[in-house]
VOBA-1610 file (N, C-alpha, C; in pm, whole numbers, padded with zeros to 5 digits, always signed):
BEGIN
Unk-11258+00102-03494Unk-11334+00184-03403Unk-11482+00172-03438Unk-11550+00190-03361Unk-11710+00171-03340Unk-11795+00286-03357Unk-11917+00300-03331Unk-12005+00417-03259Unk-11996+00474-03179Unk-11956+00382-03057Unk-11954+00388-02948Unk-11807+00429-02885Unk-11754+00408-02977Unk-11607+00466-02945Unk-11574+00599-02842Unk-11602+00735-02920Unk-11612+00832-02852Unk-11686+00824-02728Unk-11796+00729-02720Unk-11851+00725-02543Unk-11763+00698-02468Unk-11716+00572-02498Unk-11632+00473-02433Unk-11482+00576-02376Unk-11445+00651-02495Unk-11325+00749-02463Unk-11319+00814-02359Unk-11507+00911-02353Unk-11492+01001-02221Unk-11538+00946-02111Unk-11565+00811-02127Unk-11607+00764-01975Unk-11473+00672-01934Unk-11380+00613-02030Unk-11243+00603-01981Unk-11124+00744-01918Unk-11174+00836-01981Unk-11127+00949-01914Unk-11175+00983-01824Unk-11244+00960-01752Unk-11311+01001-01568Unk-11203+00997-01489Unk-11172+01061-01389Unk-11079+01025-01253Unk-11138+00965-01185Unk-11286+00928-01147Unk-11238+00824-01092Unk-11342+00699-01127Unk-11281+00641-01209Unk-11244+00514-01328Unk-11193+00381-01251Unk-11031+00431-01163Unk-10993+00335-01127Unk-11047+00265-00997Unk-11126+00337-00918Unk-11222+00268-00842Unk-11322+00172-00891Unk-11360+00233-01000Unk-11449+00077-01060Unk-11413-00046-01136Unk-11289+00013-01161Unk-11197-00093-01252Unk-11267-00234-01184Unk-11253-00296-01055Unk-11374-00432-01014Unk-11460-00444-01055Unk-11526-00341-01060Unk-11680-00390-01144Unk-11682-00437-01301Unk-11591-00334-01339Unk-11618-00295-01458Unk-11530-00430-01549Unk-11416-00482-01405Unk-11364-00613-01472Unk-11473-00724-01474Unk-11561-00747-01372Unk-11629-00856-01328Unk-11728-00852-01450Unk-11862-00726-01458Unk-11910-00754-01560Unk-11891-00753-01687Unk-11775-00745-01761Unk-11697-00804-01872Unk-11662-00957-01925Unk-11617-00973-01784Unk-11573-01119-01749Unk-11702-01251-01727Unk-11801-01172-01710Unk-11923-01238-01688Unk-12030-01237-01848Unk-12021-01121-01924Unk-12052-01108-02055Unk-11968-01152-02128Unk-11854-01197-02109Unk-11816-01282-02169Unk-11783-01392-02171Unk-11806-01457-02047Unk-11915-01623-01998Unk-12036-01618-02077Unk-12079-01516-02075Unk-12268-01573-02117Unk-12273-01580-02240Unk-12168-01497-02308Unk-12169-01499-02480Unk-12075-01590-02541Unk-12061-01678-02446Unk-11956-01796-02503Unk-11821-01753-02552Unk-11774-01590-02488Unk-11629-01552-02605Unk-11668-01471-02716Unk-11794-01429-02731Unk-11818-01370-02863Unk-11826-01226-02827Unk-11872-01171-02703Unk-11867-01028-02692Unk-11811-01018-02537Unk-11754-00897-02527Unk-11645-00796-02416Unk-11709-00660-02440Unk-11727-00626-02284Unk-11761-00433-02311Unk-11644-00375-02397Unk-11534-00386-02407Unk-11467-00333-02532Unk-11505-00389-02626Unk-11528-00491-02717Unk-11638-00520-02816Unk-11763-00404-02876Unk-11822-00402-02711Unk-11927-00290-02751Unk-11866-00182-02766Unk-11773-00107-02712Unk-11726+00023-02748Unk-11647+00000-02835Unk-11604-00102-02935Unk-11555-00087-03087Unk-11398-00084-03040Unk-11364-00099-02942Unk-11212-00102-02872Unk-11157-00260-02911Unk-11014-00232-02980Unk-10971-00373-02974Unk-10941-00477-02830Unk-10940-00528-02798Unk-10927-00639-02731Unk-10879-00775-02698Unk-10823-00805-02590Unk-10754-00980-02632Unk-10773-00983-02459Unk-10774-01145-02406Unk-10746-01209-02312Unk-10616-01248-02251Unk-10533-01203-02174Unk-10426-01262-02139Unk-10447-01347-02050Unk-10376-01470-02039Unk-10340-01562-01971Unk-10212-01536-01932Unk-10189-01561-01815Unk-10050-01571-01768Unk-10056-01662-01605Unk-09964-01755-01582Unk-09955-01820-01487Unk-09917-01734-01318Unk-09982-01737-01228Unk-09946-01625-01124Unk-09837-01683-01058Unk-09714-01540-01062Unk-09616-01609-00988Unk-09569-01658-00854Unk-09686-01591-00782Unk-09700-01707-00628Unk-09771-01851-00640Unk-09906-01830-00682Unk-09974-01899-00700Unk-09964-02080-00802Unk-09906-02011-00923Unk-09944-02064-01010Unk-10034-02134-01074Unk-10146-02055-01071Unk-10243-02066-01133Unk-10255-02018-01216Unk-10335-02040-01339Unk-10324-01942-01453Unk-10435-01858-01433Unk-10418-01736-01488Unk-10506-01618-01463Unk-10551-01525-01567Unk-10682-01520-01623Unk-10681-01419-01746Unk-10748-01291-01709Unk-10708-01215-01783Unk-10714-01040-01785Unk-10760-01019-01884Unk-10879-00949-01927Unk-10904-00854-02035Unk-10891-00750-02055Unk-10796-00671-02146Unk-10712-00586-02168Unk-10737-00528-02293Unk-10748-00383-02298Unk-10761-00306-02411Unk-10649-00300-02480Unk-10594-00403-02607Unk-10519-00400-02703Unk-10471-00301-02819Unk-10386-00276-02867Unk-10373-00217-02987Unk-10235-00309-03096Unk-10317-00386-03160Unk-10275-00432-03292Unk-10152-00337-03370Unk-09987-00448-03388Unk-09923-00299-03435Unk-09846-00407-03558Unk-09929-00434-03668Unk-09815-00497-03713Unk-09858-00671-03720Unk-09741-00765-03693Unk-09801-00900-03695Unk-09773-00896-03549Unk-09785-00809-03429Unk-09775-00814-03284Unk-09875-00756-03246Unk-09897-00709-03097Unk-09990-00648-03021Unk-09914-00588-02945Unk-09972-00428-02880Unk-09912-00395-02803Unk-10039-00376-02661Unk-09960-00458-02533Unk-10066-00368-02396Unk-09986-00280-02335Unk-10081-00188-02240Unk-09994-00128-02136Unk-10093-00147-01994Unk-09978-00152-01884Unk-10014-00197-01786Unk-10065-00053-01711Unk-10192-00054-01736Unk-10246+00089-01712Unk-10320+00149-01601Unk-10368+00034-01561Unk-10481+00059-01435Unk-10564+00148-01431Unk-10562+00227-01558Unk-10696+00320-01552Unk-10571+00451-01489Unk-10471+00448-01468Unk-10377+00526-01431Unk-10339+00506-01255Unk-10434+00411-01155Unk-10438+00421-01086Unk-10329+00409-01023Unk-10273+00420-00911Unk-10139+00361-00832Unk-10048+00251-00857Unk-10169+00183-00827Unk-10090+00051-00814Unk-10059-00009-00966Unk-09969-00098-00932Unk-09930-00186-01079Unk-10043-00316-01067Unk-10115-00327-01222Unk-10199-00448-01201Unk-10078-00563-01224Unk-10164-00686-01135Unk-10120-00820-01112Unk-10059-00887-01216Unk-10089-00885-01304Unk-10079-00938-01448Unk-09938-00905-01461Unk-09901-00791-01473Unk-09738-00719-01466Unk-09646-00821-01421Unk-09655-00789-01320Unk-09555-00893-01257Unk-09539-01052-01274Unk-09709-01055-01254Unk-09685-01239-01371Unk-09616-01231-01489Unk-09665-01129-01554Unk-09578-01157-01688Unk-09432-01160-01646Unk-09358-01081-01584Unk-09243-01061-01561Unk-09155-01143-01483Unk-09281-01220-01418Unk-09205-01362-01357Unk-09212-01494-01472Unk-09295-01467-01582Unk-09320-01601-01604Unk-09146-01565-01748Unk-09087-01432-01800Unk-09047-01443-01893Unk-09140-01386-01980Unk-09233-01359-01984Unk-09273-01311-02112Unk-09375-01412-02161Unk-09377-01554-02117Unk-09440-01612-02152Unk-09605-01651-02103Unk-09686-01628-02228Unk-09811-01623-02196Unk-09914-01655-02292Unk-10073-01670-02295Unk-10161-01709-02364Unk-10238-01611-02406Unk-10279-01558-02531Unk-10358-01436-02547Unk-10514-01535-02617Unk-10599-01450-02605Unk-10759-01496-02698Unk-10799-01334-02813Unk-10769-01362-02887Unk-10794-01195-02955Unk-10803-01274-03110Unk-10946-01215-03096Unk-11050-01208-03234Unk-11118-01392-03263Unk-11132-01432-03168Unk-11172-01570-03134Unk-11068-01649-03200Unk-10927-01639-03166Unk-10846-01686-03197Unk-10719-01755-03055Unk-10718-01811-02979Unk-10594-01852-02877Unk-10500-01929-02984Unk-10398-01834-02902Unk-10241-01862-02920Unk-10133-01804-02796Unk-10048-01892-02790Unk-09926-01832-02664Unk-09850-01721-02764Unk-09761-01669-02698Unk-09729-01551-02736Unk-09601-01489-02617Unk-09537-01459-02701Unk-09411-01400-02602Unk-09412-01248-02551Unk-09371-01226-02428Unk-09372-01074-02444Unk-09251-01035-02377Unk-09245-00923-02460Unk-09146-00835-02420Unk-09143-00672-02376Unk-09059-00664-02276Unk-09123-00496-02207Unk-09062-00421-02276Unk-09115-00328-02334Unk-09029-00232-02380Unk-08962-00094-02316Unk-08892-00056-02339Unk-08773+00084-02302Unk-08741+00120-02384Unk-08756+00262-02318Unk-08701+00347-02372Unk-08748+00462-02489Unk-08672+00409-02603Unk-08727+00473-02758Unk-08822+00369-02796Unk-08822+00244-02741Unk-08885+00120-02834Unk-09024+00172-02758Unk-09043+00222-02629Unk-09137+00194-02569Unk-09230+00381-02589Unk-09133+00476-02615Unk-09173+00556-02625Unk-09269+00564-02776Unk-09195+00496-02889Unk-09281+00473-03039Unk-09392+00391-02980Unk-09374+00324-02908Unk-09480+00206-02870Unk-09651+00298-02853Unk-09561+00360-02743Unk-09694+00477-02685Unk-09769+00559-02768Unk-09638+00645-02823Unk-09716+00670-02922Unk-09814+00611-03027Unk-09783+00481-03064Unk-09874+00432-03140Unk-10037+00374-03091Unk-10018+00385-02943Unk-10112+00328-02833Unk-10212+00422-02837Unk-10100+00575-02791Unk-10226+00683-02787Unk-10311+00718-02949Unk-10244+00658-03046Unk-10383+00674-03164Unk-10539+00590-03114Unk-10493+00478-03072Unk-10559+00403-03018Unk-10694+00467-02927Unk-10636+00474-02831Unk-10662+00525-02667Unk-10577+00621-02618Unk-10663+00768-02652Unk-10577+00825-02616Unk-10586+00880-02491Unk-10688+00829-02347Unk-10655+00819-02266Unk-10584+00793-02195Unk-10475+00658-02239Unk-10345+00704-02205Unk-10267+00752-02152Unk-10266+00857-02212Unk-10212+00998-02151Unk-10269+01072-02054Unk-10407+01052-01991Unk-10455+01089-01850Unk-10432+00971-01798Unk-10383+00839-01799Unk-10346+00784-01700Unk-10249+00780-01692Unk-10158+00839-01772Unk-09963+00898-01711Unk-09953+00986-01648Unk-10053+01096-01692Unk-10061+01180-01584Unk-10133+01200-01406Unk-10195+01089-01443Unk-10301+01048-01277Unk-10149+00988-01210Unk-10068+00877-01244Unk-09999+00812-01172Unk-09823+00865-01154Unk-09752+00838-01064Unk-09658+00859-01039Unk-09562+00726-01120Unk-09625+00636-01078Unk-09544+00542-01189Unk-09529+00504-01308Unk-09428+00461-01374Unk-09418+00452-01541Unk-09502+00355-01563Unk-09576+00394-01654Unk-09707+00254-01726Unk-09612+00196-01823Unk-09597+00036-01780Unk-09550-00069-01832Unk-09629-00065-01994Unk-09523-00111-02095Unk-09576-00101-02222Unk-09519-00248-02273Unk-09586-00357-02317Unk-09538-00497-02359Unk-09611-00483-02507Unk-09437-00583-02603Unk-09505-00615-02728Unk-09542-00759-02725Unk-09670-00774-02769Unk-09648-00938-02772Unk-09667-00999-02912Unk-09582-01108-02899Unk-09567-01166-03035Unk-09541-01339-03064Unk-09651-01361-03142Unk-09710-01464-03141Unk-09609-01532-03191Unk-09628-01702-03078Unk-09498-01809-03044Unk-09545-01900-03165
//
């Protein structure tokens, strides 16, 4: 965790967050073009972080996501969070079409990596260990009607 941590916390806790989720992906995605990979607005807010790759399952194209991580172990755990919003992000379902199989970038390091969804008790410890993390979280279980997807991933 950072300085900036606690900022980063209450401005991830806003309701409405998931309206900017576009922006807030684009200029990430663009700071981290210009810095060659070396910095992500989670970077600046001291938040762990990794890149997913995953191939789209209409498309097939490959597609990366930057995603607020939490390190559990020799794995990672994400959750498919949207800021709590409605909808399920894209990424979800790629993963779930491709198998699990996918490309992460976390700590200037690429490697593929398997994932797996978790249920249940696996997924409930999961959370819990997420919300030490981010414990916003838990206002985006409560914003949404749907269950936030929780994946471990673990390096192939």
């Amino acid at each position: 965790m950072g300085l900036l941590t606690p900022l980063a916390v209450r401005i991830g806790a806003l309701s409405w967050m998931p309206k900017l989720l576009p922006q807030v992906v684009w200029v990430d995605r663009n700071l981290h073009r210009l810095s060659r990979g070396r910095v992500t607005v989670l970077d600046i807010a001291g938040l762990p972080n990794l890149n997913l790759t995953v191939r789209g399952r209409k498309s097939g194209v490959e597609r990366t996501t930057p995603l607020l991580c939490v390190p559990d172990g020799d794995t990672i755990l994400i959750a498919g969070s949207y800021f709590g919003g409605p909808k399920m992000p894209l990424w979800v379902g790629n993963l779930r079409a491709a198998n699990g199989a996918a490309q992460v970038q976390f700590q200037r390091r690429t490697f593929p990596v398997r994932a797996t969804e978790l249920r249940d008790d696996a997924r409930a410890a999961a959370w819990r260990t997420m919300l030490e993390t981010w414990p916003n979280y838990a206002k985006y279980e409560a914003r949404t009607d749907r269950l936030i997807p929780v994946f471990r991933l673990e390096r192939q």
